[in-house]
N, CA, C and O atoms as a MOPAC input file, in Angstrom:
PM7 MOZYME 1SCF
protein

 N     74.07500 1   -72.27400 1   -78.21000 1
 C     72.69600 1   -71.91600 1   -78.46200 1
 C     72.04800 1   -71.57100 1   -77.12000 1
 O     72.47400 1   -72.05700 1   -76.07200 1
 N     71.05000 1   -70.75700 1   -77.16300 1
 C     70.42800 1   -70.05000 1   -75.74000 1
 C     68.86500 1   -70.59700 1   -75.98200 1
 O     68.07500 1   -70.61100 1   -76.92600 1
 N     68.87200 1   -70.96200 1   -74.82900 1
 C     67.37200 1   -71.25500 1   -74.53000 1
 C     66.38500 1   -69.98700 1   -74.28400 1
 O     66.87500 1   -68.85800 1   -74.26300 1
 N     65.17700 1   -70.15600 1   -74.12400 1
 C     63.96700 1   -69.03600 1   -74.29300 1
 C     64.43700 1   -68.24000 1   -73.04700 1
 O     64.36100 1   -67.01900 1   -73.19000 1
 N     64.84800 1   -68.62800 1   -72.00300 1
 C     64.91800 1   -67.91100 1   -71.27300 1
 C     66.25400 1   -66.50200 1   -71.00900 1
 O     66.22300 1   -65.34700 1   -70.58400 1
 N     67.33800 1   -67.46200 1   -71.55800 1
 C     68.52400 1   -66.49100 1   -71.60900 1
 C     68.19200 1   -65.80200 1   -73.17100 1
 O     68.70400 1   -64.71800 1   -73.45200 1
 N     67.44000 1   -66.40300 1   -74.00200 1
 C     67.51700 1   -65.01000 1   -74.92400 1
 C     66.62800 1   -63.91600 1   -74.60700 1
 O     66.86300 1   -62.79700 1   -75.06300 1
 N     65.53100 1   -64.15600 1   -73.79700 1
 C     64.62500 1   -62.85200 1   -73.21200 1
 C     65.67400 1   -62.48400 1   -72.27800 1
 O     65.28900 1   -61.34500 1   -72.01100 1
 N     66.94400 1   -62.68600 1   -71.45500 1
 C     67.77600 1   -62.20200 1   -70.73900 1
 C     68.99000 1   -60.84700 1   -71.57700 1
 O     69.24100 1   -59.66800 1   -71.32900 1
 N     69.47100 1   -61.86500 1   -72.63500 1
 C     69.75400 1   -60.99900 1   -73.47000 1
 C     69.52200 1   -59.75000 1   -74.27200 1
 O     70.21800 1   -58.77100 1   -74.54000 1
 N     68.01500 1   -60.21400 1   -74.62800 1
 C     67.34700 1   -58.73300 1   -75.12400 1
 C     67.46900 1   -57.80300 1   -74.32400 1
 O     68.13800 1   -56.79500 1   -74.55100 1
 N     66.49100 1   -58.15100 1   -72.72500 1
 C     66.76300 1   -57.30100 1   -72.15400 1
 C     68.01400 1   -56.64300 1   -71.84100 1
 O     67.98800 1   -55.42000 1   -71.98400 1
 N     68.62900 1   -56.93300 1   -71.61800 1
 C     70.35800 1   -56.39600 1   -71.60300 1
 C     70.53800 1   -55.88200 1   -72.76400 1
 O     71.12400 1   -54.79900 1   -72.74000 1
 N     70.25500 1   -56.25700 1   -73.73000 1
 C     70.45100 1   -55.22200 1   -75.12500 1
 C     69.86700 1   -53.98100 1   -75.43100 1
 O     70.26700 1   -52.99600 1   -76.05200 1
 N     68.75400 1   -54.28500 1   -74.80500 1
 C     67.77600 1   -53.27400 1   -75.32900 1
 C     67.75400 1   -52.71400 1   -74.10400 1
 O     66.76400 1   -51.99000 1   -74.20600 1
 N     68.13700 1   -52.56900 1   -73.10600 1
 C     68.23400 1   -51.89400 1   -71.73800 1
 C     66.96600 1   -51.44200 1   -70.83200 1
 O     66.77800 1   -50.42000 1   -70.17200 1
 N     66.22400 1   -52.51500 1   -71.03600 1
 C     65.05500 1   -52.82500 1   -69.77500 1
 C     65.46600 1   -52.58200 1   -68.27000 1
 O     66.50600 1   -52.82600 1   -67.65800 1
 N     64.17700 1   -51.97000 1   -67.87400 1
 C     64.14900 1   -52.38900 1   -66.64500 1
 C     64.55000 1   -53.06000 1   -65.61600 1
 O     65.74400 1   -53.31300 1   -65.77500 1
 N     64.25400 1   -53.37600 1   -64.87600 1
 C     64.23500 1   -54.77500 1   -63.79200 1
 C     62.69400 1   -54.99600 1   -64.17900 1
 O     62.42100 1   -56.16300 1   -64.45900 1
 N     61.72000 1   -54.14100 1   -64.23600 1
 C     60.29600 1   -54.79900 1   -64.14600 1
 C     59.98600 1   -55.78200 1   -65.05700 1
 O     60.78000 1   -55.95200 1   -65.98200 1
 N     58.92600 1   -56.51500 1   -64.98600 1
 C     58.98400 1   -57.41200 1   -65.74300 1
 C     57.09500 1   -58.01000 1   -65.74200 1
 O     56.65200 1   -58.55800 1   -64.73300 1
 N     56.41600 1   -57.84000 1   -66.69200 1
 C     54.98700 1   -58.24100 1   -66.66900 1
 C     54.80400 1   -59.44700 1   -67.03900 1
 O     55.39300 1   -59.85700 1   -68.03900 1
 N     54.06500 1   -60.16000 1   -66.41200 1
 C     53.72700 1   -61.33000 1   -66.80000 1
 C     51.76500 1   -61.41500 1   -66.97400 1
 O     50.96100 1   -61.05300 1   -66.11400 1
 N     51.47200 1   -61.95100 1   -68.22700 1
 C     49.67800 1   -62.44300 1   -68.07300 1
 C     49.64300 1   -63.37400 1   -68.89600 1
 O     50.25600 1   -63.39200 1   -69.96300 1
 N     48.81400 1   -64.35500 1   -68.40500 1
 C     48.37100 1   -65.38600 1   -68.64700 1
 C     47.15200 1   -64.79000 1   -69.92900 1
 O     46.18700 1   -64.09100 1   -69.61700 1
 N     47.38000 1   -65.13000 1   -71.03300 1
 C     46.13300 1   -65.57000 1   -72.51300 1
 C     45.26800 1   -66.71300 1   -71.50200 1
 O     45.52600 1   -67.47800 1   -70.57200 1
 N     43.86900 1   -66.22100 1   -72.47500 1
 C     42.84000 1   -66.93900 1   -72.16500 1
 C     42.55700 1   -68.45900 1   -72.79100 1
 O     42.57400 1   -68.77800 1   -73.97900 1
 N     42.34200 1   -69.14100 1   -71.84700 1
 C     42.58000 1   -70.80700 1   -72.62400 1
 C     41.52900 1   -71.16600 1   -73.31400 1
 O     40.45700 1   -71.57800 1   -72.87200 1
 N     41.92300 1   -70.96700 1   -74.67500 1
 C     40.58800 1   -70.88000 1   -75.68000 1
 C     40.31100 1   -72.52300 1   -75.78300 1
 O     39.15000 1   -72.91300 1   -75.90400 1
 N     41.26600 1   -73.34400 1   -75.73800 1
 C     40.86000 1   -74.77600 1   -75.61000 1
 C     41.52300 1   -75.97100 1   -74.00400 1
 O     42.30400 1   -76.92300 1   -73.97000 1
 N     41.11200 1   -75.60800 1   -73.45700 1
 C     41.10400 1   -76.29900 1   -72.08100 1
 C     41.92900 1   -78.04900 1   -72.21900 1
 O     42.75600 1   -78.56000 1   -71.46300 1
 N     41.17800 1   -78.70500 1   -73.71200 1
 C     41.44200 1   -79.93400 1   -73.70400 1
 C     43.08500 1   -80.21700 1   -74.25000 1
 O     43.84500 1   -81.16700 1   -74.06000 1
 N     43.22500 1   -79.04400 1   -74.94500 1
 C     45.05900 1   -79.46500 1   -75.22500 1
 C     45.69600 1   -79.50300 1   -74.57500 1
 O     46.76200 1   -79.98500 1   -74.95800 1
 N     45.62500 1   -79.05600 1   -73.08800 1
 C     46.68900 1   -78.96400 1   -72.38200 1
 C     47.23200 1   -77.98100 1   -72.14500 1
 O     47.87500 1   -77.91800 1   -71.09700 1
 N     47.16300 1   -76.67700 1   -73.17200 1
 C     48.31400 1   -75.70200 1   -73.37400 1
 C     48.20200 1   -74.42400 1   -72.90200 1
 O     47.35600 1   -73.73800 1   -73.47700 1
 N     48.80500 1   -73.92300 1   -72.03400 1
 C     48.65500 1   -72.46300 1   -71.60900 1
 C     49.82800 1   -71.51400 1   -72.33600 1
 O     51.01400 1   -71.61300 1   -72.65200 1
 N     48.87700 1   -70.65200 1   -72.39400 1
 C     49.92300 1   -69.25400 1   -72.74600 1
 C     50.22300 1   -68.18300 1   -71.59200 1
 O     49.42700 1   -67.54900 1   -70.89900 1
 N     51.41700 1   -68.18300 1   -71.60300 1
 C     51.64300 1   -66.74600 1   -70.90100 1
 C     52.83900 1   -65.85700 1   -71.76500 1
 O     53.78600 1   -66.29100 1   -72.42100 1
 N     52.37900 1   -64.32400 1   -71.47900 1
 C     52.83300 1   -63.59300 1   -72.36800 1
 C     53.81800 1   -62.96100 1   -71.39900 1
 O     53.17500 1   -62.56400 1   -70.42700 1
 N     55.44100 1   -62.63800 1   -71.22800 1
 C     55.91900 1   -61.94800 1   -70.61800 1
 C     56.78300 1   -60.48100 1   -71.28400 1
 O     57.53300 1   -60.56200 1   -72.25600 1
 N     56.56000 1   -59.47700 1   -70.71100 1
 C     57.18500 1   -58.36700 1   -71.10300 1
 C     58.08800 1   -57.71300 1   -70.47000 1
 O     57.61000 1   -57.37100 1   -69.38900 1
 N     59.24900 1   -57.32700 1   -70.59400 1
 C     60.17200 1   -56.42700 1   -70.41300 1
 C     59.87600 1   -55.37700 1   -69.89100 1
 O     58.84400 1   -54.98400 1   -70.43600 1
 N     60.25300 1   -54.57300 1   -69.00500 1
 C     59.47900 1   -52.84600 1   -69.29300 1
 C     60.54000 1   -51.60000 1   -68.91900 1
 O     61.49800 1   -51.60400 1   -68.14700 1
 N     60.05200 1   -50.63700 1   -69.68300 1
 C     61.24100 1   -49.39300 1   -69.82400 1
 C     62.61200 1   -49.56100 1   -70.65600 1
 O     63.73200 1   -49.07000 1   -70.52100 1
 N     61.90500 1   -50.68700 1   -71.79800 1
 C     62.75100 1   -50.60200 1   -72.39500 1
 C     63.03800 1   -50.05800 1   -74.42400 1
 O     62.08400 1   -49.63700 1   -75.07800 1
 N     64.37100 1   -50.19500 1   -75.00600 1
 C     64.77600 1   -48.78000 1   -75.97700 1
 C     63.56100 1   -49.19500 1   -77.17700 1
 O     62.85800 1   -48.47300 1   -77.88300 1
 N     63.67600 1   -50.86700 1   -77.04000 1
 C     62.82200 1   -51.63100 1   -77.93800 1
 C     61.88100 1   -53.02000 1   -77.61900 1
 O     62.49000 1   -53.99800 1   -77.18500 1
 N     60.70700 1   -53.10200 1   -77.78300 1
 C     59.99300 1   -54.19800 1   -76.99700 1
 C     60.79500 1   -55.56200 1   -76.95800 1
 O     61.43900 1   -56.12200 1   -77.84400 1
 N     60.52500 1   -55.94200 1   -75.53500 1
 C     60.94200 1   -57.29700 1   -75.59000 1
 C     59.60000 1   -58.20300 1   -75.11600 1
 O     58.80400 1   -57.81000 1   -74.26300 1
 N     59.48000 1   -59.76500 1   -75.98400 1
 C     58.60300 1   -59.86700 1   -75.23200 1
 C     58.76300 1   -61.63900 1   -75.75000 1
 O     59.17700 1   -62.18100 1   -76.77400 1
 N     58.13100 1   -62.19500 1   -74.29300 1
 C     58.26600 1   -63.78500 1   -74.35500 1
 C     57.05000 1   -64.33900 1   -74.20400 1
 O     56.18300 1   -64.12300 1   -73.35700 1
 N     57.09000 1   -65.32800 1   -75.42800 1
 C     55.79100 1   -65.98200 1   -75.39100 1
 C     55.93700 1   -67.54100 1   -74.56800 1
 O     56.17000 1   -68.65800 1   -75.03000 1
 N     55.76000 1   -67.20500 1   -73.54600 1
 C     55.70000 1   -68.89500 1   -73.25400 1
 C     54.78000 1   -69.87900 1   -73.44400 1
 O     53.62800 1   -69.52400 1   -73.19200 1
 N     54.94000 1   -71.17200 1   -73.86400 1
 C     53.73600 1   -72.05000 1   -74.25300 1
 C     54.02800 1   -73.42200 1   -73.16900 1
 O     54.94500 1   -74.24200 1   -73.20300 1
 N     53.32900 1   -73.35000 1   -72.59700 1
 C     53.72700 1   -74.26400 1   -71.33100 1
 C     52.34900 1   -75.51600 1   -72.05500 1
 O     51.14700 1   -75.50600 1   -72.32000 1
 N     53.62200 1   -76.53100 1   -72.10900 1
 C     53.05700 1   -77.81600 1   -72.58400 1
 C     52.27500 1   -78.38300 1   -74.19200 1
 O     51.58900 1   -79.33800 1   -74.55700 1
 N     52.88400 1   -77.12100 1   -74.82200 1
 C     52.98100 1   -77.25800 1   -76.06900 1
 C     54.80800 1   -77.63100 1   -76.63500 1
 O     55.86100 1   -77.62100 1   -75.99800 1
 N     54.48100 1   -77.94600 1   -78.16600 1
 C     55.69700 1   -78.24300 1   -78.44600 1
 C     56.63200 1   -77.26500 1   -79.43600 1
 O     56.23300 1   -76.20300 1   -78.95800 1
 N     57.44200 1   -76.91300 1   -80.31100 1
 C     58.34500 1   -76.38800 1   -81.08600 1
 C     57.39700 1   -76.42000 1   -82.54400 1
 O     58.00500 1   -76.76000 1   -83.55800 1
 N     55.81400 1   -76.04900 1   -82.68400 1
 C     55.13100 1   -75.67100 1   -83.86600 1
 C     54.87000 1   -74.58600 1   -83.98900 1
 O     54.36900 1   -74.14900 1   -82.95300 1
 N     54.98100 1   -73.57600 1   -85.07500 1
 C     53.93600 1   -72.59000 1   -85.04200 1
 C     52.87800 1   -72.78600 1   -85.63200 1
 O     52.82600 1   -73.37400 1   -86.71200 1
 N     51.85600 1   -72.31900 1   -85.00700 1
 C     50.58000 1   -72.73500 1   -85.70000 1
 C     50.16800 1   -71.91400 1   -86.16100 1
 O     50.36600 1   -71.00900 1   -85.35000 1
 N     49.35700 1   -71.25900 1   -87.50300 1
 C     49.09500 1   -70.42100 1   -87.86100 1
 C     47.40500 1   -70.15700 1   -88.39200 1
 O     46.95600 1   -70.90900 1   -89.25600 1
 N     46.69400 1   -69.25400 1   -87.91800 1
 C     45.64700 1   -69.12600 1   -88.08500 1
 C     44.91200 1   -69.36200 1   -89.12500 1
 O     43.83400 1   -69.95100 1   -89.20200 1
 N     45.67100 1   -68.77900 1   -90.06900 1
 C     44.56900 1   -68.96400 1   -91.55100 1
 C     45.83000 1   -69.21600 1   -92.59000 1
 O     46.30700 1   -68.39100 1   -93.36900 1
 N     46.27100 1   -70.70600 1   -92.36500 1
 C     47.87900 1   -71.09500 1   -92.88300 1
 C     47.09300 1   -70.83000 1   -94.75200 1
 O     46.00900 1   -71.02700 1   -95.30200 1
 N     48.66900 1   -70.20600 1   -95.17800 1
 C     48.73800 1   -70.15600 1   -96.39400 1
 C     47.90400 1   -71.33300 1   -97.51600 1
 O     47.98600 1   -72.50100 1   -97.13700 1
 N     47.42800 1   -71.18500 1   -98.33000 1
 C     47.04400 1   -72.35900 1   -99.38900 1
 C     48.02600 1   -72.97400 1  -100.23800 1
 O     48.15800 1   -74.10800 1  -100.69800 1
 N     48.79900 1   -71.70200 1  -100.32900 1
 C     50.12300 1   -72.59100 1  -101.40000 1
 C     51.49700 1   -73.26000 1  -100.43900 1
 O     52.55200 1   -73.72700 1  -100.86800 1
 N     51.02600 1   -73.10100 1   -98.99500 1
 C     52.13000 1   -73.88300 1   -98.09400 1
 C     52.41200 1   -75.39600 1   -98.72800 1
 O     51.77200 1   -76.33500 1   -99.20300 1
 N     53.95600 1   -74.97500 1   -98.39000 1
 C     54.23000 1   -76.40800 1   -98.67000 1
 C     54.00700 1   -77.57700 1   -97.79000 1
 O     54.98500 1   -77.78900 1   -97.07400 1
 N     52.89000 1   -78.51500 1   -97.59600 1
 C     53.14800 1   -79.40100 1   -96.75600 1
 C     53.49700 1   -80.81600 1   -96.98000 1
 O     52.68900 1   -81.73500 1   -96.84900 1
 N     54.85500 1   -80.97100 1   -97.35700 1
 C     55.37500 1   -81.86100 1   -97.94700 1
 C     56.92100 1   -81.87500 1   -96.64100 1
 O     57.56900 1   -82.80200 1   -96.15400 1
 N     56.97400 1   -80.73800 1   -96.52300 1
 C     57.80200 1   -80.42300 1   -95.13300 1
 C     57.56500 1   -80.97100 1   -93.80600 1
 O     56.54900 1   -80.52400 1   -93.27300 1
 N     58.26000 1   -81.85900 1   -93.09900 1
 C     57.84200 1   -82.37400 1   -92.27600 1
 C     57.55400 1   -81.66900 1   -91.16200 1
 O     58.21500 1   -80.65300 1   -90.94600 1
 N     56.37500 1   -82.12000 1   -90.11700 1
 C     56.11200 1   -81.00900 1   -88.82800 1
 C     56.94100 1   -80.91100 1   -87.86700 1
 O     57.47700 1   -82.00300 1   -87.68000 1
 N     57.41100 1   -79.88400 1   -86.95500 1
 C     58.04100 1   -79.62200 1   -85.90600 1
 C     57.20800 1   -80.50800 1   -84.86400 1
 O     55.97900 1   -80.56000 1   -84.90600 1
 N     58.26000 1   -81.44800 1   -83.58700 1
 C     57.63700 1   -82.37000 1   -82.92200 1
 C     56.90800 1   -81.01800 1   -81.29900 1
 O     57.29000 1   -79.93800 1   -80.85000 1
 N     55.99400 1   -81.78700 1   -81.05500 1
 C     54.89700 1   -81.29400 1   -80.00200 1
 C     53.77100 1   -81.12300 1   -80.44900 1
 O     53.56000 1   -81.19600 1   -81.65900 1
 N     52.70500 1   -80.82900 1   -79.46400 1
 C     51.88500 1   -79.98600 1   -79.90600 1
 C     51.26900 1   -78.74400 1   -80.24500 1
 O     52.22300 1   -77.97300 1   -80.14700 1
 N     50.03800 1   -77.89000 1   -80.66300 1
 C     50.40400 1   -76.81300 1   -81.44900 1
 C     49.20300 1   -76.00200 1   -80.38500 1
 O     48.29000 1   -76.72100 1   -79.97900 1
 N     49.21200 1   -74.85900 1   -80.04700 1
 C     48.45300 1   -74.22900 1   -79.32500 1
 C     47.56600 1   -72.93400 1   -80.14600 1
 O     47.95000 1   -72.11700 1   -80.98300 1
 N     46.15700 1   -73.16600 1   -79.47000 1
 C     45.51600 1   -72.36500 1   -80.50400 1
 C     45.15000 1   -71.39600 1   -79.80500 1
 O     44.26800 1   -70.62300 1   -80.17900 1
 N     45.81600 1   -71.28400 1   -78.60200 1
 C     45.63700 1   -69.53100 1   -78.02600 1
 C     45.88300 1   -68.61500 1   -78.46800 1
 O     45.52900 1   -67.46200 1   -78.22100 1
 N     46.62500 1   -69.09800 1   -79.29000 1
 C     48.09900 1   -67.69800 1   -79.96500 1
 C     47.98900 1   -68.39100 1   -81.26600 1
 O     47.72400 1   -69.55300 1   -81.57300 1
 N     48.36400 1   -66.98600 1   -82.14700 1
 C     48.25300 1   -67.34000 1   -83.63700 1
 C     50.00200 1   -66.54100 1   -84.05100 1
 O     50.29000 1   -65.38200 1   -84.34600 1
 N     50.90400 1   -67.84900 1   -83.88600 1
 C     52.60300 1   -67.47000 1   -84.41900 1
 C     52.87700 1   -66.73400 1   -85.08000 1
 O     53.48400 1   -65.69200 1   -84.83300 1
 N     52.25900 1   -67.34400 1   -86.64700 1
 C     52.93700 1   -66.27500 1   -87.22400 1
 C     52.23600 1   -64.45700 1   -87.20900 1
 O     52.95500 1   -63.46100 1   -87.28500 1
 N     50.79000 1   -64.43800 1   -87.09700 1
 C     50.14900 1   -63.49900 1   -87.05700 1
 C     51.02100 1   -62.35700 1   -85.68100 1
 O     51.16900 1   -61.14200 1   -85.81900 1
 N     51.49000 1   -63.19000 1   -84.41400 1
 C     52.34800 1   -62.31600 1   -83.46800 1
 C     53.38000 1   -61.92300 1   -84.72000 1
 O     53.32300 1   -60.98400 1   -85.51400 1
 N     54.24900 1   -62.90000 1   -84.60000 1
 C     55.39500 1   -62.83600 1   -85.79200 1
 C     55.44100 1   -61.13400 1   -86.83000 1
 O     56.23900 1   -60.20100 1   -86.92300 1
 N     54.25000 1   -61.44300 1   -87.36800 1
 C     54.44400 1   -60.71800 1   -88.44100 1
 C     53.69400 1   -58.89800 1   -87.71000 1
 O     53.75200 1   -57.81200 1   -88.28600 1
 N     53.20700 1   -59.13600 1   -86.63400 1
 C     52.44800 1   -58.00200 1   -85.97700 1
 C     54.01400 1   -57.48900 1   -85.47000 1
 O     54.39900 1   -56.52500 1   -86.13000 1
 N     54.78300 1   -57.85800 1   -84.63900 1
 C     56.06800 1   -57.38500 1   -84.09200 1
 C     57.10500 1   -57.05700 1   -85.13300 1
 O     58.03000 1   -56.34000 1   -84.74900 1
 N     57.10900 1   -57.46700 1   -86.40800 1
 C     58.06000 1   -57.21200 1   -87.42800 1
 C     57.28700 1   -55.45800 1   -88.44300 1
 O     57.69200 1   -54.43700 1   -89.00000 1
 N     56.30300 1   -56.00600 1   -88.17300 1
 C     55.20300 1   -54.71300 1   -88.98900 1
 C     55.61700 1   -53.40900 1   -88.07200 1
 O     55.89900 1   -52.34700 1   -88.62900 1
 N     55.64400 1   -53.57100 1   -86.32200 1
 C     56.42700 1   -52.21100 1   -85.62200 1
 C     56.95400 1   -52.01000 1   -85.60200 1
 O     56.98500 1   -50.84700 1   -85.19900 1
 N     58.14700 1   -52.53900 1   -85.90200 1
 C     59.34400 1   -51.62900 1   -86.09700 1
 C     59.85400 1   -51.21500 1   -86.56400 1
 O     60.03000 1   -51.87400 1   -87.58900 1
 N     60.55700 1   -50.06900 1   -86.58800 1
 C     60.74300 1   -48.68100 1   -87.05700 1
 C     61.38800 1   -49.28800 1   -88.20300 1
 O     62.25200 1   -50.11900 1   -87.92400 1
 N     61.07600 1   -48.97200 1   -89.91800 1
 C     61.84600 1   -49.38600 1   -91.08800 1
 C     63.02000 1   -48.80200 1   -90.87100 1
 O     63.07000 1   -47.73000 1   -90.26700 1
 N     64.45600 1   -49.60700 1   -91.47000 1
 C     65.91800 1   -49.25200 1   -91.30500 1
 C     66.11400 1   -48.18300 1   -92.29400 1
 O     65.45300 1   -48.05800 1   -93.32500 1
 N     67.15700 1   -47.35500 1   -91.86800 1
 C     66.45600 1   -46.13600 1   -92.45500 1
 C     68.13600 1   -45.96800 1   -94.02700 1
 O     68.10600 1   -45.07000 1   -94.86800 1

């Protein structure tokens, strides 16, 4: 199994990036959790790559306007959950671009 970092290594190598590489810090919409976001990107490459780091959050996605019929009977992923970033809303924004298989 590959950690966050060798699979943004991989992509890039797959998808044949650059060397460049962007990094920005999201704005810390809540100061008291602890949790920063930084967003890193790939560049010049066939298909986006891109890493969300959550520095001092834990293995949740948190989701903005979570489903009503979610099941929460499922137990939670351990850490905490960061409300800079909305998971699945990235999630489903990066799956919505790309090109349908044809």
């Amino acid at each position: 199994m590959l950690g966050a970092l060798e699979t943004f290594a991989f992509w890039r190598s797959r998808n044949g990036c650059g060397e460049d590489v962007r990094q920005e810090d999201l704005p810390d919409t809540d100061p008291a959790d602890g949790i920063r976001v930084r967003v890193v990107r790939a560049q010049a490459c066939a298909a986006p790559v891109i890493l969300y780091v959550v520095e001092g959050g834990g293995h949740r996605l948190q989701a903005e306007r979570p489903r009503p019929d979610a099941d929460r009977s499922l137990p939670a992923r351990p850490g905490a959950s960061s409300r800079d970033v909305d998971g699945a809303a990235l999630t489903w924004d990066f799956l919505l671009a790309l090109p349908a298989p044809k």
